[in-house]
PATORKOL-245862 format. One record per atom (N, C-alpha, C, O): residue number from 0; residue in one letter; x, y, z; atom name. Coordinates in Angstrom, 1 decimal. Layout:
<pts>
  nr rest      x      y      z atom
 NUM    a      X      Y      Z   CA
...
</pts>
This chain:
<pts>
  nr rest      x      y      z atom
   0    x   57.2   82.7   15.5    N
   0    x   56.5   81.9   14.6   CA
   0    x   55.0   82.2   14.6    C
   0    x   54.3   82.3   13.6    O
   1    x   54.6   82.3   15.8    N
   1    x   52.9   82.6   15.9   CA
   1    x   52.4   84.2   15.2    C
   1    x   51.3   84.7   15.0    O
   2    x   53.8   84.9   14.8    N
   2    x   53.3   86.4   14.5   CA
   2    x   53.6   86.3   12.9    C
   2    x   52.8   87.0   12.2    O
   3    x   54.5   85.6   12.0    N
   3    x   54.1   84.6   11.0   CA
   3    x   53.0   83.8   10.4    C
   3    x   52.8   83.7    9.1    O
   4    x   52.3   83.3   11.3    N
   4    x   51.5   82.3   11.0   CA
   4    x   50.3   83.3   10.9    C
   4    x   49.6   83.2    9.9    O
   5    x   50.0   84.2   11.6    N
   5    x   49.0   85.1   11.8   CA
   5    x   48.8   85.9   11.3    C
   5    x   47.6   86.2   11.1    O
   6    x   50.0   86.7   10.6    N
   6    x   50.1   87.5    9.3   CA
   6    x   49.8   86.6    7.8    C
   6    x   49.1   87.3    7.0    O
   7    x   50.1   85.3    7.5    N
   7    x   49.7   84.3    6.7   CA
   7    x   48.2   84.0    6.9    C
   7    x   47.5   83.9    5.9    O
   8    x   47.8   83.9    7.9    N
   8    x   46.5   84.1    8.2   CA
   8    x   45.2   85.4    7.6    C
   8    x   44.2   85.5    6.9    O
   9    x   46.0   86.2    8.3    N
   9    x   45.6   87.5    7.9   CA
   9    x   45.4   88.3    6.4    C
   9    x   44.8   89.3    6.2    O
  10    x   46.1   87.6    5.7    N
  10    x   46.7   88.1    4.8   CA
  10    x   45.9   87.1    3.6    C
  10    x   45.3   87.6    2.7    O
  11    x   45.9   85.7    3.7    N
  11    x   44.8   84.8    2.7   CA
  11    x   43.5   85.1    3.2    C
  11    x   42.6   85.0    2.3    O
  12    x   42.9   85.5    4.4    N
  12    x   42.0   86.2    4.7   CA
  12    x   41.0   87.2    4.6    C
  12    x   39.8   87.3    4.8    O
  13    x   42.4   88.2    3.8    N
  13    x   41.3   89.4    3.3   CA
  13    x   42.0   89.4    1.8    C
  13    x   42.9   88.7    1.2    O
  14    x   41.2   90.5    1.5    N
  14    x   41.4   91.3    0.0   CA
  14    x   43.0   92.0    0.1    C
  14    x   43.9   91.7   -0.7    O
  15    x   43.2   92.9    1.3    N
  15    x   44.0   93.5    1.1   CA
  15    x   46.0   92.7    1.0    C
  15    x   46.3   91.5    1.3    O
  16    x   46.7   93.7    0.5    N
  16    x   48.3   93.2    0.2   CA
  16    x   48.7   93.1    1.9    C
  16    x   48.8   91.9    2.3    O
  17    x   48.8   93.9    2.5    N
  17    x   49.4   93.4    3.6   CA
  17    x   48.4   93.9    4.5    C
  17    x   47.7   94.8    4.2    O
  18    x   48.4   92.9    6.0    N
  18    x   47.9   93.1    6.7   CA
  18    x   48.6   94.3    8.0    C
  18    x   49.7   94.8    8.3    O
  19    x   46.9   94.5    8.6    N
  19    x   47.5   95.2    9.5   CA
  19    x   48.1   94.7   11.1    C
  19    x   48.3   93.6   11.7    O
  20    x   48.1   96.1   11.6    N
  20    x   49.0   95.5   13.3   CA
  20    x   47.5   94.7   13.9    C
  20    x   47.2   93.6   14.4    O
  21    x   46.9   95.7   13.6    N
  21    x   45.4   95.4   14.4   CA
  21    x   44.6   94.2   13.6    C
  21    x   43.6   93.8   14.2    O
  22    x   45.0   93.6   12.4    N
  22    x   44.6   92.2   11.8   CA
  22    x   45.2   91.1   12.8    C
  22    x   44.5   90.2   13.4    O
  23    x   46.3   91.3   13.0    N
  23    x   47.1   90.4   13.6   CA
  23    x   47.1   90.3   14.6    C
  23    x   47.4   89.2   15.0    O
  24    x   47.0   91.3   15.7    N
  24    x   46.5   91.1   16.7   CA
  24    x   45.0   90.6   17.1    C
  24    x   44.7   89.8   18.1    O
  25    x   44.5   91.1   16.3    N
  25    x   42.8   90.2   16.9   CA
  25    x   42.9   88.8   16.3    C
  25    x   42.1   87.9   16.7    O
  26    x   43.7   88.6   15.4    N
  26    x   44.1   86.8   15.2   CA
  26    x   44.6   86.6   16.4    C
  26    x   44.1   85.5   16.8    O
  27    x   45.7   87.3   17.4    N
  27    x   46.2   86.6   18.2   CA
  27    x   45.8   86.1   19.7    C
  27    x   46.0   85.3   20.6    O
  28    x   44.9   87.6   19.5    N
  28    x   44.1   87.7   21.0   CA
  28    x   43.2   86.2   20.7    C
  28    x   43.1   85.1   21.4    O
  29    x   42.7   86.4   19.8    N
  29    x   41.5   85.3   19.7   CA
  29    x   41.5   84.1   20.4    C
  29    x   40.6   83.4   20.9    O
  30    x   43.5   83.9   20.2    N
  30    x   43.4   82.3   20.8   CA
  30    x   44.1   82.4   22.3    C
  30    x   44.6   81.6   23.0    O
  31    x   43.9   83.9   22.3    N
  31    x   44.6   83.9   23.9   CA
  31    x   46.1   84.3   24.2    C
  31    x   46.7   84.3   25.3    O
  32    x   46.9   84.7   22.8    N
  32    x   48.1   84.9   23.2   CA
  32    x   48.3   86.1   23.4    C
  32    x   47.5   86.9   22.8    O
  33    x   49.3   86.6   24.1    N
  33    x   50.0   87.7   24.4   CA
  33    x   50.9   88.2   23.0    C
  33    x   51.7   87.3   22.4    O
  34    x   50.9   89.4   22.7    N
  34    x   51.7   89.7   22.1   CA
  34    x   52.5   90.7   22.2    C
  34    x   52.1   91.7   22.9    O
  35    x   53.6   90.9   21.8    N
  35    x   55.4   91.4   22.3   CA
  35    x   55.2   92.0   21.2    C
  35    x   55.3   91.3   20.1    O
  36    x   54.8   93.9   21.0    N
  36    x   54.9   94.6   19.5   CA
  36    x   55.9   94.7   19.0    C
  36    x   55.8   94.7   17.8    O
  37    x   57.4   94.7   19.6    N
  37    x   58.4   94.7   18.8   CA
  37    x   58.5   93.5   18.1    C
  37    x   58.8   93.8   17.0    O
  38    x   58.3   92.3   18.3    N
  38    x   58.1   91.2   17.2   CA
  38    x   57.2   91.8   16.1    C
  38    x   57.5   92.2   15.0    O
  39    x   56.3   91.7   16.7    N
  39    x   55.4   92.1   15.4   CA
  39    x   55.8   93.0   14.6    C
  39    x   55.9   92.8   13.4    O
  40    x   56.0   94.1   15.2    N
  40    x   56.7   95.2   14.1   CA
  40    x   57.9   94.7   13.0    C
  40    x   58.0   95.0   11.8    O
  41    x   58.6   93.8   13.8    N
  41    x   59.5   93.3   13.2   CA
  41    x   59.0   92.4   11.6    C
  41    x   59.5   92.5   10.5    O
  42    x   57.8   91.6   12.2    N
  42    x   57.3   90.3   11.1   CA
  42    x   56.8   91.0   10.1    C
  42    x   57.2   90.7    9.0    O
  43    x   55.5   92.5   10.5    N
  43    x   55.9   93.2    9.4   CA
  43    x   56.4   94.2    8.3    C
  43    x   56.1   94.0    7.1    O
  44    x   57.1   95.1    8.7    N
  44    x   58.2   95.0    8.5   CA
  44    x   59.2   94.3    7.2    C
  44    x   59.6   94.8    6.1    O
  45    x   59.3   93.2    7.7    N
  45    x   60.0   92.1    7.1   CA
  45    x   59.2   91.6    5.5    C
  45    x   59.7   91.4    4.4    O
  46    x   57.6   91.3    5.9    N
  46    x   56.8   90.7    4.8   CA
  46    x   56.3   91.9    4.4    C
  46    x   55.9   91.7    3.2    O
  47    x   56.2   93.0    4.7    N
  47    x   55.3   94.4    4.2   CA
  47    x   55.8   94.4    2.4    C
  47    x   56.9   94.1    2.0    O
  48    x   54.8   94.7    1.6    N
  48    x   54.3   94.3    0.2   CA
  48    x   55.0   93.1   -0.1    C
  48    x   54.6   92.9   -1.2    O
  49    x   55.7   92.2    0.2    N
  49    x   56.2   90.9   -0.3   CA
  49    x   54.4   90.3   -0.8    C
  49    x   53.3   90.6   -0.3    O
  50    x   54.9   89.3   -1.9    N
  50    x   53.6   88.7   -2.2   CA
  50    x   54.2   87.2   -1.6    C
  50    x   55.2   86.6   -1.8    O
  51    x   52.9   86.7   -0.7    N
  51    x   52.6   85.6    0.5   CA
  51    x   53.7   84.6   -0.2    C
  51    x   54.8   84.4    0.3    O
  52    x   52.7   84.0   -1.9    N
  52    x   53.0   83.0   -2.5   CA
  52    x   54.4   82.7   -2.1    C
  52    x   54.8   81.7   -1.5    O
  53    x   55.3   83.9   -2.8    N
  53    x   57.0   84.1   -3.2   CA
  53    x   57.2   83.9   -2.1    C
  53    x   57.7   82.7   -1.9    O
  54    x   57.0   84.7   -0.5    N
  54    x   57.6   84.5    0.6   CA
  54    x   57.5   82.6    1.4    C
  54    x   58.3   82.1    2.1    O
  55    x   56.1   81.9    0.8    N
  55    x   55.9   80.7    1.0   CA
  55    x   56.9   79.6    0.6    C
  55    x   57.5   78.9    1.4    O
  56    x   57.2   79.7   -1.3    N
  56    x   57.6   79.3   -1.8   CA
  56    x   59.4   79.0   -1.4    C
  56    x   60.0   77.9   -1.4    O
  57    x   59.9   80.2   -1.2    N
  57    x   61.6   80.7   -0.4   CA
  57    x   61.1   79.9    0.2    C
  57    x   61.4   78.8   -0.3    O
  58    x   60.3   79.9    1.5    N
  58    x   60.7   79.7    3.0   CA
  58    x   60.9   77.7    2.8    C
  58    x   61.8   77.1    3.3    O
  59    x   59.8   77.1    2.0    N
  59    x   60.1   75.7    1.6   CA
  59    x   61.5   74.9    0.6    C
  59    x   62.0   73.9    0.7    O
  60    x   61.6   75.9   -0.1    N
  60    x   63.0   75.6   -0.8   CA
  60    x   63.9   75.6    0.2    C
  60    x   64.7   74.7    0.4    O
  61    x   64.2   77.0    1.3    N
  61    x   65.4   76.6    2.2   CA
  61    x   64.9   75.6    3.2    C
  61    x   65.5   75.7    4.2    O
  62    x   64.1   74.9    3.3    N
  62    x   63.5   74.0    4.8   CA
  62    x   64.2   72.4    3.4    C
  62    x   64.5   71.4    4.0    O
  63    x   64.3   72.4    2.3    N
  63    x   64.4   71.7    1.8   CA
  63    x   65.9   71.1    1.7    C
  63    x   66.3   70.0    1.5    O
  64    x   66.6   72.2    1.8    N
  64    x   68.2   72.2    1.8   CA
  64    x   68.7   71.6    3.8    C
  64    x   69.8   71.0    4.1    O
  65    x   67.8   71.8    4.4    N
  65    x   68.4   71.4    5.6   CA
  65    x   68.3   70.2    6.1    C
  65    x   67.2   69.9    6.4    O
  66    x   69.1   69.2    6.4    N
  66    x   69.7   68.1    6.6   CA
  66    x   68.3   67.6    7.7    C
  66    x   68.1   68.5    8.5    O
  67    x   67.6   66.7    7.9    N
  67    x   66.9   66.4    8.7   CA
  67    x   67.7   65.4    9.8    C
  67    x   68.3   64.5    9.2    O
  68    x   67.9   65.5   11.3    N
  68    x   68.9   64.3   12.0   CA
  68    x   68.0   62.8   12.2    C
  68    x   68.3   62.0   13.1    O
  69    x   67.0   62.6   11.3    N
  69    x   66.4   61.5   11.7   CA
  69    x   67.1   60.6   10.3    C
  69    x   67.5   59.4   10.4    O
  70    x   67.2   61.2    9.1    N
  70    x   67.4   60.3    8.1   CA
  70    x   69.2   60.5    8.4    C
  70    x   69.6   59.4    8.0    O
  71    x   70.0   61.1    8.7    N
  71    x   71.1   60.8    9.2   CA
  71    x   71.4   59.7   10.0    C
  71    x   72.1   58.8    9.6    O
  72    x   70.9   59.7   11.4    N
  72    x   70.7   58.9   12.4   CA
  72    x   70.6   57.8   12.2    C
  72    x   71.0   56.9   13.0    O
  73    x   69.6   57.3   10.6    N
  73    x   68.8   56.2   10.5   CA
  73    x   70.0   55.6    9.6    C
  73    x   70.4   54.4    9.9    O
  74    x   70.4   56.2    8.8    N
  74    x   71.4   55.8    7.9   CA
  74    x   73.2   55.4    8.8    C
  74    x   73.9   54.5    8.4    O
  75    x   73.4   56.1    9.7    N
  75    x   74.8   55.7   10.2   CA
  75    x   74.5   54.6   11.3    C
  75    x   75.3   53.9   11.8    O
  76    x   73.4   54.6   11.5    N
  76    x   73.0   53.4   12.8   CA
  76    x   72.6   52.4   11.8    C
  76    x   73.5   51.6   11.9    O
  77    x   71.9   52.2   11.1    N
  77    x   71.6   51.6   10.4   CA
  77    x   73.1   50.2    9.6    C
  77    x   73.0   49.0    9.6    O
  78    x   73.9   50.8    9.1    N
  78    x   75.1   50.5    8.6   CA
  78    x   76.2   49.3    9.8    C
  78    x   76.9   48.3    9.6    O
  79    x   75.8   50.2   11.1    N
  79    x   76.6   49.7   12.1   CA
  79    x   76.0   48.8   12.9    C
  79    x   76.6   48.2   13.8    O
  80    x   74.5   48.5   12.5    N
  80    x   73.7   47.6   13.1   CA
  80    x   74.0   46.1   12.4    C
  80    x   74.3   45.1   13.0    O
  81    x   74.0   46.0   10.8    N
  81    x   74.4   45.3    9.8   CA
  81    x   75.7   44.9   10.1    C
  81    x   75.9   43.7   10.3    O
  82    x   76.6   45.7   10.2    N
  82    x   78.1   44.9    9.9   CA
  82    x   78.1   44.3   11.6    C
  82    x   78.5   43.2   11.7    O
  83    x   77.9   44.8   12.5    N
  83    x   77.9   44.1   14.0   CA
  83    x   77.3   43.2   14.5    C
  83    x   77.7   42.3   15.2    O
  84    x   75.7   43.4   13.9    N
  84    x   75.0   42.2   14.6   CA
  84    x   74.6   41.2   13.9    C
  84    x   74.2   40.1   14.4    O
  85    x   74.8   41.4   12.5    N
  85    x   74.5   39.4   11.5   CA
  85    x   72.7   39.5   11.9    C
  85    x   71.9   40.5   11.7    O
  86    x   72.4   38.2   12.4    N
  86    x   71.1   38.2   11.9   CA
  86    x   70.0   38.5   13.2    C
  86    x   68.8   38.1   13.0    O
  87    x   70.6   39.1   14.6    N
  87    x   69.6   39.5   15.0   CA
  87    x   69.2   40.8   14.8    C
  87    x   68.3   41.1   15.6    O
  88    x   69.5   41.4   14.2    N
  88    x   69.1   42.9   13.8   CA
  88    x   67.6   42.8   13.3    C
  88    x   66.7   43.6   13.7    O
  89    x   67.4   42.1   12.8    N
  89    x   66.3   41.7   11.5   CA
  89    x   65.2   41.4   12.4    C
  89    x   64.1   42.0   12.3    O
  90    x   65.2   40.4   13.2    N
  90    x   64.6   39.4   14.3   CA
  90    x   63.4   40.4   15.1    C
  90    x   62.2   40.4   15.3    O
  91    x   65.0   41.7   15.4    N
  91    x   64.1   42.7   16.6   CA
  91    x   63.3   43.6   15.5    C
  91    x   62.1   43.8   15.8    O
  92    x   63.6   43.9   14.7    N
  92    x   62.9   44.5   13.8   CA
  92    x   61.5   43.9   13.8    C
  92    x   60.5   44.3   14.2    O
  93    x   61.9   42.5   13.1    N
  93    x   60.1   42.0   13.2   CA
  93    x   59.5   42.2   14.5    C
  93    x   58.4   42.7   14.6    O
  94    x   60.0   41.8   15.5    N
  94    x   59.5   41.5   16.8   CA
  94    x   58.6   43.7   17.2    C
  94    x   57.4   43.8   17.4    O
  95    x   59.7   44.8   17.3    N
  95    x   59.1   45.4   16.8   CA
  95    x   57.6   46.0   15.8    C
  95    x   56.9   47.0   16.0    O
  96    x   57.6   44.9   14.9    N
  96    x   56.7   45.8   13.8   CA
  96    x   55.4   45.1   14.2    C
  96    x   54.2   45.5   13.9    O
  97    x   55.8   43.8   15.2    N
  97    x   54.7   43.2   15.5   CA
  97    x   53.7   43.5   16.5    C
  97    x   52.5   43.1   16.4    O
  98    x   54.6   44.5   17.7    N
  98    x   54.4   44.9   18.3   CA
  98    x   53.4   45.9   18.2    C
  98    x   52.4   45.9   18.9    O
  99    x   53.9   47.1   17.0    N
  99    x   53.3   48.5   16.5   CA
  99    x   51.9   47.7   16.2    C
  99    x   50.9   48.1   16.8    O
 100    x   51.9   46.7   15.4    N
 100    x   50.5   46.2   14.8   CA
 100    x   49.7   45.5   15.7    C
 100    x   48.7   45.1   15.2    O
 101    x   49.9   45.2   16.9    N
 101    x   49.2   44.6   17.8   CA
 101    x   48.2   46.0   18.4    C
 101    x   47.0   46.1   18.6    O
 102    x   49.7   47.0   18.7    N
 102    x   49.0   47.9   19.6   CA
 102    x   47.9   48.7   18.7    C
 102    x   47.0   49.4   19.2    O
 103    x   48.1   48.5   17.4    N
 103    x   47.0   49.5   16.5   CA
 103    x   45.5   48.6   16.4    C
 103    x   44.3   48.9   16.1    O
 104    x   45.9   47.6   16.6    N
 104    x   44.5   46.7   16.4   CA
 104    x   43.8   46.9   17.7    C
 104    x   42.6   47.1   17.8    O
 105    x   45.0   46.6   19.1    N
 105    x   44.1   47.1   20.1   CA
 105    x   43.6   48.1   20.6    C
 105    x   43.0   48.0   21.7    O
 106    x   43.6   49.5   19.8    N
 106    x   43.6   50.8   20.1   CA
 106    x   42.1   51.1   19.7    C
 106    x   41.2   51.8   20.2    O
 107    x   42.2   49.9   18.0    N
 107    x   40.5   50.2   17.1   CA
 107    x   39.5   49.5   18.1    C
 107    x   38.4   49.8   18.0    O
 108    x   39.8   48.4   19.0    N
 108    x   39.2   47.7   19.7   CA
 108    x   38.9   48.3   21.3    C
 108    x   38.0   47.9   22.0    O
 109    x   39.4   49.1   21.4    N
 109    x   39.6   50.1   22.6   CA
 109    x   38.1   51.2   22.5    C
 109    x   37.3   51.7   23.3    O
 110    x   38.3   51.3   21.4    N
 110    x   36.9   52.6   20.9   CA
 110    x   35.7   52.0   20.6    C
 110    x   34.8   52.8   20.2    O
 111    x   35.3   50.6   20.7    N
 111    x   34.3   49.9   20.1   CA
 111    x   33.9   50.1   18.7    C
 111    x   32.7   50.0   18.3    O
 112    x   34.9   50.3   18.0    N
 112    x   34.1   50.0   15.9   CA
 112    x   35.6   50.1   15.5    C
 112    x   36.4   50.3   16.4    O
 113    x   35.9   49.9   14.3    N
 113    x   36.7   49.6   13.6   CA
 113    x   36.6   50.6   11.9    C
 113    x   35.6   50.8   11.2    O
 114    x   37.7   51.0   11.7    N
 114    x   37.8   51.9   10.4   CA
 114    x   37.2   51.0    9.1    C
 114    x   37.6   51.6    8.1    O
 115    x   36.5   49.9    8.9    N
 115    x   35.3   49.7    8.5   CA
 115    x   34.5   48.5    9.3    C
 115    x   34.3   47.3    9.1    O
 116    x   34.2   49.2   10.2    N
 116    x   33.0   48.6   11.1   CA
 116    x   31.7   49.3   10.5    C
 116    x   30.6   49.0   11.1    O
</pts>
């Protein structure tokens, strides 16, 4: 992913269509990583004359198709919390939210000012 991100880098960075080995590597060095040329060769390779946008655009359409396991999780638990527990389900929820809102008020009070102090 970081020889990705670095070629995307590289690449809204300059003028030129594709970048080079040596663009991408002084992106990489910069922040200290090591890099493995057969990846690299590989990433370009792979994106060499593709235009950024199109390759952007694909890569969000298929992240869009893939099932996320939090809204699964949330929905089948969710269902079996309702038909089993009646009405303390609800209870811990508030007791929960009350909880989140306590800790966020004490966190702005933690730093001495407030998001309009």
């Amino acid at each position: 992913m970081r020889y990705v991100a670095a070629y995307l880098l590289a690449s809204l960075g300059s003028s030129k269509d594709s970048p080079t080995k040596e663009d991408i590597t002084k992106i990489l060095e910069s922040v200290g990583l090591e890099i493995e040329d057969d990846q690299l060769d590989k990433v370009i390779s792979e994106l060499k004359g593709k235009d950024i946008n199109d390759v952007i655009a694909e890569g969000m359409g298929k992240l869009a198709s893939i099932p996320s396991g939090g809204v699964a999780a949330a929905s089948g638990g969710g269902g079996g919390a309702a038909a089993g527990g009646g009405g303390d389900g609800g209870e811990k929820e508030e007791k929960k939210e009350e909880k989140k809102e306590e800790s966020e008020e004490e966190s702005d009070d933690d730093m001495g000012f407030g998001l309009f102090d």
